[in-house]
C-alpha angles and dihedrals in degrees: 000000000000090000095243088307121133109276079214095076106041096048097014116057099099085072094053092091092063110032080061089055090047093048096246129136115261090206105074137148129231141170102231136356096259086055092062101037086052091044084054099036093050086041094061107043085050087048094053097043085049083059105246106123120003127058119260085257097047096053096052096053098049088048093046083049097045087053091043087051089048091052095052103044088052077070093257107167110273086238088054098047086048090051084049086046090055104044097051093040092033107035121012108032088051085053080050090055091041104052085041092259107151101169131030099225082066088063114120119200089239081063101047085048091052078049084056100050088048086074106036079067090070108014149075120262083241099042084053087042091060102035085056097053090060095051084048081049100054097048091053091063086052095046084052101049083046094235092120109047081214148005108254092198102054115116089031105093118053126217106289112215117236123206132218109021086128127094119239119253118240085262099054089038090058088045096044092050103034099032108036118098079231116049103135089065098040092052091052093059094056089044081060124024089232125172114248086248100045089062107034090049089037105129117209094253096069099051099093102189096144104052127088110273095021119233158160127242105211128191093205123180120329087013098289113156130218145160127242111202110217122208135187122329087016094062087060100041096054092043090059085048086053090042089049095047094047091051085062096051091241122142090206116082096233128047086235141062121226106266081051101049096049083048090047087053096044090058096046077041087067094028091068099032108242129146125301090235095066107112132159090261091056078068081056089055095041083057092044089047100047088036104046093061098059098043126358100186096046088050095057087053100060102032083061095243107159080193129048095224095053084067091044074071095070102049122096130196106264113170090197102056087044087066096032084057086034085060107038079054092056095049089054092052094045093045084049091052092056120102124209090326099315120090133242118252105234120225096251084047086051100044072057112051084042087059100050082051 
């Protein structure tokens, strides 16, 4: 295409101003096109955080926007990117100021640590917990764009558990779905598989329970949408929800908001006495588990997993469900192998039946 010339030259050229600031050769091959704009994106924002062209205050934050940018468009929610947002521009980049920190690639881990016990001062252990796992985040995208040599904060936060990536037993289940004060909504987060948020923020309008093939339609995380088909049982369930909300004259499916309705379970959670690591999204993981026997694929979709193993994630050994689809795969197979009402006799049947005679 570009007849053995640099690609550089002919794409490229607005660059050339700074990459002669910066001391780089303007002539330059490439592959492709895209080669040569990432080599000079990615040169620019190392070069200013090494110092050599942009102010102390100017390379942070284009490396702080650049990582914000990643994270969105890796379809994090819009409210988690803006919580990432805060605690690098509002918290730690004013700590950075304050100790005489200018670059990031200056940081030691001693000084992140002091940054750590800052907040423990005022913080909860999880809330510092959390805020440190961004910064280690965020350093991880340096390290891997090569524009940090290491990741002052690794080693700083330790694992943090998380509960309820387990599915309920057939006892907790029963309990959960015939004890509990609410029942309806904890049941309708089992039909469906649903996250904590994409129930407890649903509107009416998007319940479809009289329209031909029932559904929901679900804003799931960074704003991607999906539908959720609802059969049987399910279709009812969800119409008396919509019945319920309407008689209250609310536009949102539940009576509760998210944070509500996590604090609402925690406290039928100790009223009944069941673990600790019970959570709504362990609902989420009983679905994935069930589900996922019967039809991967299908699961993913509706569990809104742009990757299969994400939902691998979600499925959990049960000995019982192996032998239910086990089962349910024997009988197919059985029901394809009759002809015109009378069975097939099967080769071990027949080796059998040889040897009697």
């Amino acid at each position: 295409m570009f007849r053995g010339r640099p690609i550089w030259e002919v794409d490229c050229r607005p660059w050339g101003r700074t990459l002669k600031q910066l001391g780089e050769p303007t002539r330059r091959r490439f592959t492709s096109q895209a080669e040569a704009l990432a080599w000079c994106q990615e040169l620019i924002v190392a070069r200013r955080i090494g110092r050599k062209v942009a102010s102390p205050e100017a390379a942070v934050s284009a490396f702080i926007d650049r990582y914000l940018r990643s994270c969105d468009r890796s379809h994090m929610a819009p409210s988690t990117v803006r919580v990432y947002g805060y605690v690098l521009n509002k918290s730690f980049v004013p700590f950075m100021r304050k100790i005489g920190c200018d670059y990031l690639d200056q940081l030691s881990t001693a000084q992140v640590d002091e940054y750590r016990q800052f907040l423990a001062a005022t913080m909860a252990p999880r809330t510092v917990r959390t805020w440190m796992a961004i910064l280690l985040s965020a350093f991880n995208w340096g390290v891997k764009l090569k524009l940090f040599s290491s990741n002052p904060v690794k080693g700083l936060v330790p694992p943090q558990p998380k509960p309820g990536r387990r599915a309920l037993t057939d006892a907790e289940r029963k309990r959960i779905v015939t004890e509990t004060e609410m029942r309806d909504i904890w049941l309708a987060y089992l039909l469906t598989g649903l996250r904590a948020f994409e129930l407890g923020e649903m509107p009416v309008d998007r319940v479809r329970v009289d329209t031909p093939g029932a559904h929901l339609v679900v804003h799931g995380k960074g704003s991607k949408e999906r539908i959720v088909y609802l059969q049987g049982e399910a279709i009812e369930h969800f119409r008396k929800l919509v019945d319920a909300a309407r008689a209250r004259g609310d536009e949102m499916l539940t009576p509760f908001r998210t944070a509500t309705l996590q604090t609402k379970w925690r406290k039928e959670r100790e009223r009944l006495g069941l673990p600790s690591d019970i959570t709504i999204h362990t609902f989420r993981h009983t679905y994935g588990t069930f589900m996922a026997y019967r039809d991967l694929v299908g699961t993913q979709r509706a569990m809104g997993h742009s990757n299969v193993q994400t939902t691998m994630g979600y499925v959990h050994r049960d000995d019982r469900m192996i032998r239910e689809a086990s089962e349910q795969w024997s009988a197919a197979l059985h029901t394809d192998a009759q002809v015109d009402g009378t069975e097939s006799v099967s080769a071990p049947d027949k080796a059998i039946q040889g040897g009697a005679e």
